[in-house]
C-alpha positions in Angstrom: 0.0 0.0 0.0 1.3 3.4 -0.6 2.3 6.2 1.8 0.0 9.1 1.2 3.4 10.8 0.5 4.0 8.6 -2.7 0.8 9.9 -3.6 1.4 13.0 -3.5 4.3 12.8 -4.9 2.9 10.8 -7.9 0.0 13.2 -8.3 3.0 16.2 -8.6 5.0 14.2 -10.9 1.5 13.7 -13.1 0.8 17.7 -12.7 4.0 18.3 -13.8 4.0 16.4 -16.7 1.2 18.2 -17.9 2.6 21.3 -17.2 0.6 22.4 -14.3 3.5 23.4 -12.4 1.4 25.5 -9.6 -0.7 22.6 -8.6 2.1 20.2 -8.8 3.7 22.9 -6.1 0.7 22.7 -4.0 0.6 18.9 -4.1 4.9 18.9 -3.0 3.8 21.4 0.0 1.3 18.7 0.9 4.3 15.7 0.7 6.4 17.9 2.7 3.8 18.6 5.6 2.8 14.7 5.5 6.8 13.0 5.2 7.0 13.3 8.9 9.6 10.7 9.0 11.8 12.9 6.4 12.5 9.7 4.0 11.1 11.5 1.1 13.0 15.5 2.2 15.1 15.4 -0.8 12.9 14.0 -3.5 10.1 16.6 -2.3 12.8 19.2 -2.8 13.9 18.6 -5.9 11.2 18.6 -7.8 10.2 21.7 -5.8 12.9 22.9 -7.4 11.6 22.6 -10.8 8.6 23.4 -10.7 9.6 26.6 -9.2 12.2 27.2 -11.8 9.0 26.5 -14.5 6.8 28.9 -12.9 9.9 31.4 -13.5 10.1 31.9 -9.4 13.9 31.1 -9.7 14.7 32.2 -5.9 12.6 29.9 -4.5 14.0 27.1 -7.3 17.2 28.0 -5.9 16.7 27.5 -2.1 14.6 24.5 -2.5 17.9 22.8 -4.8 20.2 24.3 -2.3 17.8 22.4 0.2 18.1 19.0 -1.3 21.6 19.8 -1.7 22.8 20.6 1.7 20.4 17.5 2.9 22.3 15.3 0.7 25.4 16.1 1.8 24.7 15.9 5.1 22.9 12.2 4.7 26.5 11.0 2.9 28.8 12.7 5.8 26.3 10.3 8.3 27.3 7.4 5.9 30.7 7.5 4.8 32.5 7.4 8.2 30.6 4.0 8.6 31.1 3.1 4.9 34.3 3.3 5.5 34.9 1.5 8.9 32.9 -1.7 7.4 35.3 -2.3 4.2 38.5 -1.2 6.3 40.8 -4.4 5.7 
C-alpha cells in the first residue's frame, strides 16, 4: 500500500508532466507537511525545485535545490564514516 506521501508525490509528478506546475507545487507542500519521518526531504525538494524554476520563481528554485543539496550532503557525511569502517581491511 502506498504512503499518502507517494501519492502526492505521484500526483505532482502527473501535474508536472502536464505542465501544471502550480498545482504540482501545492501537491509537494502537501508531501512535505505529510513525510514526517523525512524519507522523502530530498525528492520533495527537488522537484520543488523545478517546478519553481518552471513557474519562473527562480529564488525559491534556488533554495529548495540548495535544500536538497545541503540534505544530501549531510545524509553522505552520516554514511561515509561508517562506509568506511565496514570495508577497512
Amino acid at each position: 500500500m502506498q504512503s499518502q506521501v507517494q501519492i502526492y508525490l505521484d500526483d505532482a509528478r502527473k501535474l508536472q508532466k502536464n505542465g501544471d506546475y502550480e498545482q504540482a507545487i501545492s501537491f509537494l507542500k502537501s508531501a512535505y507537511l505529510e513525510d514526517s519521518l523525512k524519507l522523502h526531504e530530498i525528492e520533495i525538494e527537488k522537484l520543488l525545485s523545478f517546478n519553481y524554476r518552471k513557474t519562473g520563481d527562480y529564488n525559491l528554485a534556488l533554495l529548495h535545490i540548495n535544500r536538497a543539496i545541503n540534505r544530501n550532503s549531510k545524509k553522505w557525511s552520516l554514511i561515509l564514516p561508517l562506509m568506511s569502517t565496514q570495508y577497512a581491511s
